[in-house]
N, C-alpha and C positions, 0 to 999 in steps of 0.2 A: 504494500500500500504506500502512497505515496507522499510525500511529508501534506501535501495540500489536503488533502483527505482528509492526515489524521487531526489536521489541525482544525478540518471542518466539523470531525466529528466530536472534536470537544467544546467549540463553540454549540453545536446543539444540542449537547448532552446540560452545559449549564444551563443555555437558554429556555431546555425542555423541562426542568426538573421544578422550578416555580407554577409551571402550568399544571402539572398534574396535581399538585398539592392543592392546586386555588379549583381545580376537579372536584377534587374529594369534599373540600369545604362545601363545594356548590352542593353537590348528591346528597350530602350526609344532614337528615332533619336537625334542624335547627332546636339546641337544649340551649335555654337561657341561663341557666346556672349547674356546670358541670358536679357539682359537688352532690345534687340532690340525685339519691339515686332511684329514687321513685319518679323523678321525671324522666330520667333517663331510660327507663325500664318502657314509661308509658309512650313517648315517643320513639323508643327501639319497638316497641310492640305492631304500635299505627302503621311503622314504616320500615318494617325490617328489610325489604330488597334496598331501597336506601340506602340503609346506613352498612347492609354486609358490601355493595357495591362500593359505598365511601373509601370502606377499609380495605380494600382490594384494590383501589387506586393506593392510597396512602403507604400499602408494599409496595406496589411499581415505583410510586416516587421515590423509597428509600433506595429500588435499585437501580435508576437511575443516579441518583444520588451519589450514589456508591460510583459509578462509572463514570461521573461527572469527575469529582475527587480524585478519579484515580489519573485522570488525564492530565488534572492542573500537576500534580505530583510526578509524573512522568516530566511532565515539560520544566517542572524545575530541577529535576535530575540532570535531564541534559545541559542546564544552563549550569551544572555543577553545585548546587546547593540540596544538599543532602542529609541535613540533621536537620533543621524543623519540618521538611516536608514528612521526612521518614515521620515523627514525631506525631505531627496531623495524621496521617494515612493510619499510625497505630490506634489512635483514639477514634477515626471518624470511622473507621470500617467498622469495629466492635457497636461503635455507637447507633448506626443506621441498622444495624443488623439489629439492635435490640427493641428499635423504633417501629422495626417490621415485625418483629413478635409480637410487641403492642397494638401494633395494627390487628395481628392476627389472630389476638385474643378478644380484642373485640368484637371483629365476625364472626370471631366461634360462638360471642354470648348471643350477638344475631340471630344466627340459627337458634341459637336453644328455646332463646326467648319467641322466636318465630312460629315455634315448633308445640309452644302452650308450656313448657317447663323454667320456674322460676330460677334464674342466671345464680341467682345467691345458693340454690341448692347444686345446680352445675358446678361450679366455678371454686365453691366456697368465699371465704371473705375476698376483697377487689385486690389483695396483697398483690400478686402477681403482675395483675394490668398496671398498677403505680408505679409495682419496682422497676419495670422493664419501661416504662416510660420516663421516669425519672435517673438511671443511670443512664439510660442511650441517651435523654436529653442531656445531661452532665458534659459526656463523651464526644457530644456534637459540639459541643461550646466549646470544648478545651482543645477539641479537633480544629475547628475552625480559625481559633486566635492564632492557635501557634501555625497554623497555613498564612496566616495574612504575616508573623514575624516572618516565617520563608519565601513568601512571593516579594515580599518587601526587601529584600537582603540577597533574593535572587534575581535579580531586576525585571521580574515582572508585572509587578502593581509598585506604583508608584505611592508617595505619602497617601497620597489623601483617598487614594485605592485602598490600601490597607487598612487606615482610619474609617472608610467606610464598609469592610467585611466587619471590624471588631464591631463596629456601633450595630449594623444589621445582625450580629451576634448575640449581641446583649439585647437588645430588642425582641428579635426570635424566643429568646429565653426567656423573656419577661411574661410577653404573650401567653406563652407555652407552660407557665406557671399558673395564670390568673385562671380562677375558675368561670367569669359568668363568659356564657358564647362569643358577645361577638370579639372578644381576646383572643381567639383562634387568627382572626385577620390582622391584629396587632403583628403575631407570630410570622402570618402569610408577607408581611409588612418587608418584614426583617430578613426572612428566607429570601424571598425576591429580591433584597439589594445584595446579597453575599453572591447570588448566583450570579446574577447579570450583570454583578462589577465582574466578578472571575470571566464573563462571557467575552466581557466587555475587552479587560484586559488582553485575552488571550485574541482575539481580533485583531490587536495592533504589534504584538508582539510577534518578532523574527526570531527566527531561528535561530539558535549559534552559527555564530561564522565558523566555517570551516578552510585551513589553510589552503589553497588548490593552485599546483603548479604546474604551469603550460606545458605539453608534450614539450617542446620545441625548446624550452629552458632547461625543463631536465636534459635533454640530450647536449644541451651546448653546456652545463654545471658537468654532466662525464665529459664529457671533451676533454674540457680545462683540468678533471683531477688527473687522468690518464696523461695529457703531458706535465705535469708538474710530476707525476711518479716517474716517465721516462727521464727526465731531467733531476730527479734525484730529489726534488725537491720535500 
């Protein structure tokens, strides 16, 4: 594949990865206060193709996510900055991947609850869906800063690029904490400017140079050492 390619294919991979998420928001019945879990239950009831539909995007987006990240982390490789990207990729892979189990504990209560069986008897207490949301969110945060230290140090996001992943970070997080609904878009807020500053960035950025020397100059650089060798030199 061709360097043009692969550099198309990670401007789509960030550019796509905010859409799917503002997907899910859109599909997924609107709870005005996440905490209540009898609303929760009652609008997962009304609308459970919905919200199982929500959370089946909400896994796609972590794996695009995943393949977004891994692109920005490749391309700082190559530019030779190789401790915070490594550093990112360690926190944000574990972190989406727990994101997605979140997701995908949630469609499981979908169906149960779909299906006329109370989620609290399924599920037991909500421990599981918290924890797995609350560390993958953790792991995303602490993924994403130390990427905005490495694209910034790797010269692919410039200050105020960088300044805008961490801020879209803390943002994301805040969202992403707050229980009433519409904080979910607070979050969507925050995700959209990390991604499509990275999208952004990576649009304007070149490649490394590479040194490349003219047939015609290597053959005249042998010339000159072969007679400096005849001549003793």
């Amino acid at each position: 594949m061709s360097g043009d390619s692969i550099g198309e294919l990670r401007r789509v991979a960030n550019w796509l990865a905010p859409l799917v998420l503002a997907a899910a928001f859109l599909v997924q019945p609107y709870v005005a206060d996440w905490s209540d879990e009898a609303e929760i239950s009652r609008k997962v009831a009304a609308a459970s193709t919905r919200e199982l539909t929500a959370n089946l995007l909400g896994i796609i987006y972590c794996a695009v996510g995943i393949l977004a990240i891994m692109a920005v982390v490749g391309h700082l490789r190559e530019r030779g900055e190789s401790r915070w990207s490594v550093w990112s990729a360690t926190a944000l892979t574990p972190g989406f991947v727990l994101l997605a189990a979140h997701f995908a504990l949630f469609a499981g209560r979908a169906l149960v609850i779909r299906n006329g069986i109370d989620s609290a008897a399924a599920f037991g207490e909500e421990a599981y869906t918290d924890m797995t949301g609350v560390i993958g969110g953790i792991l995303v945060t602490l993924g994403f800063i130390a990427l905005a230290v490495g694209g910034s140090r790797g010269g692919l996001l410039s200050r105020m690029q960088a300044q805008l992943v961490v801020a879209g970070t803390v943002v994301a997080f805040v969202g992403a904490a707050l229980d009433p609904g519409w904080a979910d878009w607070i979050a969507w807020v925050g995700t959209a400017v990390i991604f499509w500053t990275l999208a952004a960035a990576l649009s304007s950025a070149k490649a490394p140079a590479t040194e490349v020397i003219p047939a015609r100059g290597v053959a005249r650089e042998h010339g000159r050492r072969r007679r400096e060798m005849d001549l003793g030199v």
